[in-house]
C-alpha positions in Angstrom: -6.8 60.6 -3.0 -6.1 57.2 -3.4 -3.6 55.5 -6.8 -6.6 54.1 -8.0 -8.3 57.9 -8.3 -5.2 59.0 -9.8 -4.7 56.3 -12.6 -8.9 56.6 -13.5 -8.3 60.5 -13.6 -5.0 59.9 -16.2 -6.9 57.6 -18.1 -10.3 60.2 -18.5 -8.1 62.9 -19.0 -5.6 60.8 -22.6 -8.5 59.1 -23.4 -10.0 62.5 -24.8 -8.3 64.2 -28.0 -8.7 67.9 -26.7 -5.5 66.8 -24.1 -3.9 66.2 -27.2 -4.5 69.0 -29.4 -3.8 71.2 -25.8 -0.3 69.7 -25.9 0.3 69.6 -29.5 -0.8 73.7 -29.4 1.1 74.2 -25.9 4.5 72.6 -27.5 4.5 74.3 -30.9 3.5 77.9 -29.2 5.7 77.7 -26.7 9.0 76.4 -28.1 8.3 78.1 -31.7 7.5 81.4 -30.3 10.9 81.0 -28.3 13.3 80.0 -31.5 11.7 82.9 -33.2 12.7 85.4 -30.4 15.9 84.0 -29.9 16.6 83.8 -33.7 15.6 87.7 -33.4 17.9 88.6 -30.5 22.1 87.6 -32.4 23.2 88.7 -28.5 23.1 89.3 -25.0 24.6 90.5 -21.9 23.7 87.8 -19.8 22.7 83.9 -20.5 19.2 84.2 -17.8 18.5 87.6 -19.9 19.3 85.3 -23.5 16.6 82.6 -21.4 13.9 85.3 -20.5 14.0 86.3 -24.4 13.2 82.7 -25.3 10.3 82.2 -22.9 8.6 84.9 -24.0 6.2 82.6 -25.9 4.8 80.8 -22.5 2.9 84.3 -22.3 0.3 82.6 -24.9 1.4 79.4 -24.4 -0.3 79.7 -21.0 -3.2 80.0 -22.5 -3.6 76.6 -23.4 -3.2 75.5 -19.9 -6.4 77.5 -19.0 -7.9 75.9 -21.7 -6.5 72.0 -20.2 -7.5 72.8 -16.9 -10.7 73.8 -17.6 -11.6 71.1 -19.8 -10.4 68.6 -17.5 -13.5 69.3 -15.1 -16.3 71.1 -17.6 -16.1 68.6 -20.1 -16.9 65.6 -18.0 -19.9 67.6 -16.4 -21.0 68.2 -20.0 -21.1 64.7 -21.0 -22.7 63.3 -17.7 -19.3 61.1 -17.1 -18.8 63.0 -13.7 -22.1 62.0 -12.0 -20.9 58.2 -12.2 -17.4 59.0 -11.3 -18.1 61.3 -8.4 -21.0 58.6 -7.0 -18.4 55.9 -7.1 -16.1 58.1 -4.7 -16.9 58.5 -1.2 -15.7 62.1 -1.3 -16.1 64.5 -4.4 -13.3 66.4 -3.5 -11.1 63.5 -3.6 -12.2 62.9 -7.2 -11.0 66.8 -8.0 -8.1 66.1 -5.8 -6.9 63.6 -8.3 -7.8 65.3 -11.5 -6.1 67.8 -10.5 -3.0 66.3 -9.2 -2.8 64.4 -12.8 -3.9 67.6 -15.6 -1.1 69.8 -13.4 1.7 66.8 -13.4 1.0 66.6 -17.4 0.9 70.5 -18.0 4.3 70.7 -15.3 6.1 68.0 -17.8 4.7 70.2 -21.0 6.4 73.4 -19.8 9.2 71.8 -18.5 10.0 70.3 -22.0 9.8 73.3 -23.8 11.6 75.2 -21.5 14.6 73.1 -22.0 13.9 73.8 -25.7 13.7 77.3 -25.1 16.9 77.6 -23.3 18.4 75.4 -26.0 17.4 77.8 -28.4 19.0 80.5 -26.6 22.6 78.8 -26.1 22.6 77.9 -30.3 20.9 81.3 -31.5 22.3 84.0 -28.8 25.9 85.0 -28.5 26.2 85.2 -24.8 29.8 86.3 -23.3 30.5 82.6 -21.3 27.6 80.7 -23.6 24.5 80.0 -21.7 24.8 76.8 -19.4 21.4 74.8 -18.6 23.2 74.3 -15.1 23.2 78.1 -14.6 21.6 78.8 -10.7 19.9 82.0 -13.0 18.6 79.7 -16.1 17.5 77.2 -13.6 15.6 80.0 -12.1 13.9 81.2 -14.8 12.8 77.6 -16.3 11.5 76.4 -12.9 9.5 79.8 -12.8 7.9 78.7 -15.7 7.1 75.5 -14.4 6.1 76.8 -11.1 3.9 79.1 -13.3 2.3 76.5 -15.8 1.2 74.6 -13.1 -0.2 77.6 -11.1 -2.2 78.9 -13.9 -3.3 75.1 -15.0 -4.9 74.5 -11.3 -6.7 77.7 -11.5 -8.4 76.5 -14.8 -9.4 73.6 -12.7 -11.1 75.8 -10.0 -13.0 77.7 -12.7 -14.6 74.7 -14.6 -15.7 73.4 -11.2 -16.6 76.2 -10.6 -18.7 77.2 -13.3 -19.1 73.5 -15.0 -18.9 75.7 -18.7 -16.2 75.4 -20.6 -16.8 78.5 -22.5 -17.1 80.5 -18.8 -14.3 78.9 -17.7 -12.2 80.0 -20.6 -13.3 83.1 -20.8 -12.8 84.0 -16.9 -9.5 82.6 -17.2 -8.0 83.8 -20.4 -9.6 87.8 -19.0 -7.4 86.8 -15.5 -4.4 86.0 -17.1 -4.0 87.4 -20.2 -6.7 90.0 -21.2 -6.8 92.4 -17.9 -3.0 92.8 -17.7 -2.1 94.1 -20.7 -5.6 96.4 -20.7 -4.6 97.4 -17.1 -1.5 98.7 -18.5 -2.8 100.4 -21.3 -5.1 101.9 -19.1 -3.1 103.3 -16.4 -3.5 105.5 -14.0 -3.5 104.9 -10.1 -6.9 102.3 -9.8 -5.1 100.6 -12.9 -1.8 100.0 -11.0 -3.7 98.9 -8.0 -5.5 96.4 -9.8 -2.8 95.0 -11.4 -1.2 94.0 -8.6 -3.9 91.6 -7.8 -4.1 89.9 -10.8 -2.2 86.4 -12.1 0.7 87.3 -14.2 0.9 86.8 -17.9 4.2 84.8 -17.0 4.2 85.2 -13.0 5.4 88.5 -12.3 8.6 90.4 -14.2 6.4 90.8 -17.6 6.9 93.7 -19.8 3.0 93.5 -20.4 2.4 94.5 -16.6 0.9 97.6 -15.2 3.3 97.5 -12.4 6.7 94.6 -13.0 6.7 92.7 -9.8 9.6 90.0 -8.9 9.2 86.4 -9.3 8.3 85.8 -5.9 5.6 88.4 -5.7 4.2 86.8 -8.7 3.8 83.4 -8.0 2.5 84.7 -4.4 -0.3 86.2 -6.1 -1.0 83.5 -8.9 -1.1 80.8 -6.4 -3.9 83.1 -4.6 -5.7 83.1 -7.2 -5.7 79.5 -8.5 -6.4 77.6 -4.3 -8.8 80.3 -3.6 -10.3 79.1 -7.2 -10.0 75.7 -6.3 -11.1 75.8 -3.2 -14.1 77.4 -3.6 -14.6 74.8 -6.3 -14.2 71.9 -3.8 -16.7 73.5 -1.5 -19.3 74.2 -3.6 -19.1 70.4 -5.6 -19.3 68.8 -2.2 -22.6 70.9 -2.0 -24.1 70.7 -5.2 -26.7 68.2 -6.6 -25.2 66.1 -9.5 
């Protein structure tokens, strides 16, 4: 992965609108959905608990990141642009290598801006014994979770449209991973529901009320990044192998 890849994959990937409707969407989900909770929670024992209340809306939020990711491969095999790109490299998986390093720095500066706007919303909105401190080690934690996650979650969407090359299979793989199977898996329940929950991405990376079994942080992101380089790497392998 060379400079040159990486400014010709930044340049595909703002040259096409649905980047900017993805983070237009992203931005107003995520930081609206977290002013509304906070506005909805007057106080709280603890400023990381007053911060976990206002990133509640990354749960959907994330959902546009599957979307980016996704796009950010798919699209360009749908319009042909990838066969000339991929012919002028002289390995594919440098080419992925790039568009991926660029679509998960853009969706990593996304989240980390709403975040902040997030925890802002928390210190004006929630009455927090001490106030809530964006220097806090515990609101530090939670917001670079949500990076950490965002990025995660925006590199498997990547894997599955090389994957697949179909935005629609792409998104629909991805949104069932992170967002449908969860939530059904804890409605579900039962032992082969709590089982299977423990394999799947994380609506928000672990310690998420919609889980069939809460995990920690750690366990969460363990599992997520599973998921999105076993994506990806399967990806790589199988466009290296492909015809065009």
């Amino acid at each position: 992965m060379t400079a040159g890849l990486v400014a010709a994959a930044w340049t595909r990937l703002s040259s096409v609108r649905s980047t900017w409707w993805c983070t237009a969407v992203h931005l107003v989900v995520a930081a609206g959905f977290g002013w509304l909770a906070a506005a909805g929670t007057p106080t709280s024992s603890r400023a990381d608990v007053a911060v976990e209340v206002a990133l509640t809306g990354f749960g959907f939020a994330q959902l546009v990141l599957v979307v980016l990711g996704v796009l950010a491969v798919s699209a360009e095999f749908g319009t042909g642009s990838a066969v000339s790109a991929l012919v002028a490299v002289p390995r594919r998986t440098a080419w992925l290598a790039a568009t991926t390093a660029v679509v998960s720095a853009w969706a990593a500066l996304l989240t980390a801006v709403a975040a902040v706007g997030c925890a802002v919303a928390a210190r004006v909105l929630v009455a927090v014994p001490g106030g809530v401190s964006l220097t806090d080690p515990a609101v530090l934690r939670a917001l670079g979770l949500q990076v950490a996650g965002a990025v995660l979650v925006t590199v498997l969407g990547v894997g599955l449209g090389t994957l697949l090359r179909a935005t629609a299979g792409g998104v629909g793989l991805g949104m069932a991973l992170v967002f449908v199977l969860p939530p059904a898996l804890a409605l579900a329940g039962g032992r082969w529901a709590t089982v299977a929950s423990q394999g799947l991405p994380a609506l928000r990376v672990g310690e998420d009320p919609f889980l069939a079994v809460s995990t920690t942080w750690a366990v969460g992101l363990a599992v997520t990044a599973g998921w999105a380089l076993a994506a990806w790497a399967l990806g790589a392998v199988l466009l290296e192998r492909r015809d065009l």
